[in-house]
C-alpha positions as CSV (number, residue, x, y, z in Angstrom):
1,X,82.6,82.9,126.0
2,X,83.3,86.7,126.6
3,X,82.2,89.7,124.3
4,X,85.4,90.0,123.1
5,X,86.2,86.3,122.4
6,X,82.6,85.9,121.0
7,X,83.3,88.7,118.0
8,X,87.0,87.6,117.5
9,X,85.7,84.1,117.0
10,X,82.8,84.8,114.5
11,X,83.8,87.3,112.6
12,X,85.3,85.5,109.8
13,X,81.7,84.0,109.3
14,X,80.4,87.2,108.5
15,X,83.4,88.3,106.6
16,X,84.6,91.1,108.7
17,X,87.9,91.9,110.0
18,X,87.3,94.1,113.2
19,X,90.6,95.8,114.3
20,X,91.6,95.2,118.3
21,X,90.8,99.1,119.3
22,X,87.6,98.9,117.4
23,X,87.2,95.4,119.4
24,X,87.8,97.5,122.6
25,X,85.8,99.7,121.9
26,X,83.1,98.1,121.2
27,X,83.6,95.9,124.7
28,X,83.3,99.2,126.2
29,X,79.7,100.4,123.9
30,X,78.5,96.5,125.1
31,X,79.4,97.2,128.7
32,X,77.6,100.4,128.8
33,X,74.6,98.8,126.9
34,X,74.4,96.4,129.5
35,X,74.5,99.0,132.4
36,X,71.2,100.9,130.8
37,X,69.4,97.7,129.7
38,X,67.7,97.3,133.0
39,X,66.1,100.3,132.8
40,X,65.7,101.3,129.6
41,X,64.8,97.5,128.1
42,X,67.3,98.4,125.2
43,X,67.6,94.8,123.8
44,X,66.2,91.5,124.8
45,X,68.4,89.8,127.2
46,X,71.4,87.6,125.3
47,X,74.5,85.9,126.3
48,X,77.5,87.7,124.8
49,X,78.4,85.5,122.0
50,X,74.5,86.4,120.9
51,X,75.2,89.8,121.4
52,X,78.2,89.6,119.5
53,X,77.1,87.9,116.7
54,X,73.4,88.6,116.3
55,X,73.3,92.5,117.1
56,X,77.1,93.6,116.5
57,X,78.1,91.4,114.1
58,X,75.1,91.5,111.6
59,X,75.3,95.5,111.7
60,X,79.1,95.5,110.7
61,X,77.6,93.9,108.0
62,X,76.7,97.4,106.8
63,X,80.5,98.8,106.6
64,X,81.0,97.0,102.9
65,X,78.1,99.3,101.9
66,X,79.4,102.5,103.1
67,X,82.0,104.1,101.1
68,X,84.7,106.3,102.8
69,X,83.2,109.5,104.7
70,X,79.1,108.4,104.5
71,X,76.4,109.9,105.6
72,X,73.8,108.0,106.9
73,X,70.6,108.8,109.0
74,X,69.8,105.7,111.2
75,X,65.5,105.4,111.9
76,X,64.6,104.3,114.9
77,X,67.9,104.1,116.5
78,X,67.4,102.0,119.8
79,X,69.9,100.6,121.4
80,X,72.5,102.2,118.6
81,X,72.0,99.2,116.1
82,X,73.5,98.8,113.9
83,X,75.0,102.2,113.4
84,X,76.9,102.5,116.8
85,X,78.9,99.9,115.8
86,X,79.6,100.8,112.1
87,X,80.6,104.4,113.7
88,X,83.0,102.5,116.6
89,X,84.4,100.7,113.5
90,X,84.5,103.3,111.0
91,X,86.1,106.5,112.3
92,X,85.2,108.3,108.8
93,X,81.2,107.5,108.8
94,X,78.9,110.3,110.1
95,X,75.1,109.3,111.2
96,X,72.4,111.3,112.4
97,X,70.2,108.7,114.9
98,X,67.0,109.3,115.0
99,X,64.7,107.8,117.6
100,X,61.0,108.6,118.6
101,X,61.7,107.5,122.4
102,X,63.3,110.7,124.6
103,X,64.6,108.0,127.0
104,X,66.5,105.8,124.3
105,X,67.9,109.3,123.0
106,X,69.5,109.8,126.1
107,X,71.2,106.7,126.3
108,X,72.3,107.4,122.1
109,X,74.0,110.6,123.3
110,X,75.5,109.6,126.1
111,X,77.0,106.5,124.2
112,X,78.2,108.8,121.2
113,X,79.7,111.2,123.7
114,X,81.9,108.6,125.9
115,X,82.6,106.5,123.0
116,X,83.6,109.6,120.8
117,X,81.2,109.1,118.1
118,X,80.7,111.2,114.9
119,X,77.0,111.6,115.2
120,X,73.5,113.5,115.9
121,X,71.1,112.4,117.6
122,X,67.5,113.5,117.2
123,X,64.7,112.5,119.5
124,X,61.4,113.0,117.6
125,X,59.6,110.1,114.9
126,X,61.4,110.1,111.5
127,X,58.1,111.6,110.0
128,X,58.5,114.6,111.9
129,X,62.1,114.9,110.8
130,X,62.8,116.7,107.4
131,X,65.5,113.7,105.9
132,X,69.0,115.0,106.3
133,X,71.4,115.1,103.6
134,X,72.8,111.9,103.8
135,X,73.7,109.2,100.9
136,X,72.1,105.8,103.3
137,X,69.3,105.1,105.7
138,X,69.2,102.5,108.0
139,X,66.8,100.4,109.5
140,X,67.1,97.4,111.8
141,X,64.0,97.8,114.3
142,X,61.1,100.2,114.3
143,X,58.0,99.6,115.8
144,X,55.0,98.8,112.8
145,X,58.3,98.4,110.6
146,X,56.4,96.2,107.6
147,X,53.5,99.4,108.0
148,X,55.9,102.1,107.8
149,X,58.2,101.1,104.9
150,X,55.8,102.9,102.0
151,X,56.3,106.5,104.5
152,X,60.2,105.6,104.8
153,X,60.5,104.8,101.1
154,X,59.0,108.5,100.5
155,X,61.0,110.3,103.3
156,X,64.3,108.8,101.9
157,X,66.7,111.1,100.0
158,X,66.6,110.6,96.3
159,X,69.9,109.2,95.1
160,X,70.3,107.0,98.2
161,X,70.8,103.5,99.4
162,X,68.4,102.5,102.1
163,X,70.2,99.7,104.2
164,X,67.0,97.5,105.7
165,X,67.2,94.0,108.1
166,X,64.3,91.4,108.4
167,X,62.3,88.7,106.9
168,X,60.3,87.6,104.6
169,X,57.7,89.6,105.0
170,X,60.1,92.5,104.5
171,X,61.4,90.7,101.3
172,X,57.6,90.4,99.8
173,X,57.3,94.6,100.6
174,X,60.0,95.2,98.8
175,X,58.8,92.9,95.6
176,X,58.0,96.0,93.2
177,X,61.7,97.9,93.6
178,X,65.3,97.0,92.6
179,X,66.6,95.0,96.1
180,X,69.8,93.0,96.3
181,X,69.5,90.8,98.9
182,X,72.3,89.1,101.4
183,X,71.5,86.7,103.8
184,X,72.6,87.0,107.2
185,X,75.0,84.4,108.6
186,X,74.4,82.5,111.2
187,X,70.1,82.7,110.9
188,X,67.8,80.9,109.3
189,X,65.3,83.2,107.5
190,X,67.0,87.0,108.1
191,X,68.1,89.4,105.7
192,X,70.0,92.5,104.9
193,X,68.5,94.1,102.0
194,X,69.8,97.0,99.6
195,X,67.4,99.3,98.0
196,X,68.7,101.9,95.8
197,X,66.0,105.0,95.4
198,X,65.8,107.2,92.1
């Protein structure tokens, strides 16, 4: 199964309706992802329909969250999940990426600049980045992620949504403030959680 076919055929499971230029598009941000994986070790190797489902998929996930015209600042950016997506997706959301690793930065600008993105990208840890003014923070992989959520908590805007993925042991840090929680399809023990901040 192709890319395409693979995010055509799932995404009824995650109750999304991608558009066929955002599926384009999104071919294209998957291609180029592909072409920097070898050397930049981006994501783990997948077959498309994993790619499609587990990485793409689960971060469109966010775009029922994010009310027309959002700002959101995206920690420890990566490979561009799950923001790159949302933004491909969503031409009215603005994010500011940030990611620690100067290499994976270049690969987030390049991607934002052929694919047209509405975003910043800024290659330093988030502690050493004053928070931006944006409404959501998201987070789908950061190294010593469980460690770091008390400092990310902290550096969050107050009146905002953070937007978080994992497990358990995520869903156990997060016992002591108001969480919904929505599980993701197609895994067995993974999570989207929405934490609003006061």
């Amino acid at each position: 199964m192709t890319f395409e076919q693979a995010l055509k055929a799932n995404q009824s499971v995650f109750e999304i309706d991608v558009a066929e230029e955002a599926i384009s598009r999104l071919n294209a941000y998957y291609e180029m992802l592909n072409r920097w994986n070898a050397r930049l070790h981006l994501v783990a190797p997948c077959s498309p329909e994993e790619f499609a489902t587990r990485h793409v998929l689960e971060s469109l996930m966010l775009l029922k969250h994010l009310p027309d015209s959002a700002k959101i600042a995206d920690i420890g950016s990566g490979a561009g999940l799950p923001v790159i997506p949302c933004l491909i997706a969503r031409s009215d959301l603005h994010a500011t990426l940030i990611e620690s690793s100067q290499k994976k930065s270049v690969f987030l600008r390049e991607a934002s600049n052929q694919l047209g993105l509405a975003s910043t990208v800024i290659a330093k840890p988030f502690e050493d980045v004053p928070a931006p003014d944006v409404s959501f923070v998201t987070c789908r992989a950061l190294d010593q992620f469980i460690e770091k959520i008390p400092v990310l908590m902290k550096w969050t805007p107050a009146n905002s949504t953070l937007l978080l993925y994992g497990g358990d042991t995520l869903r156990q840090k997060l016992d002591k403030v108001k969480v919904e929680v929505f599980k993701i399809p197609m895994s067995e023990r993974r999570y989207l959680f929405v934490v609003n901040t006061d």
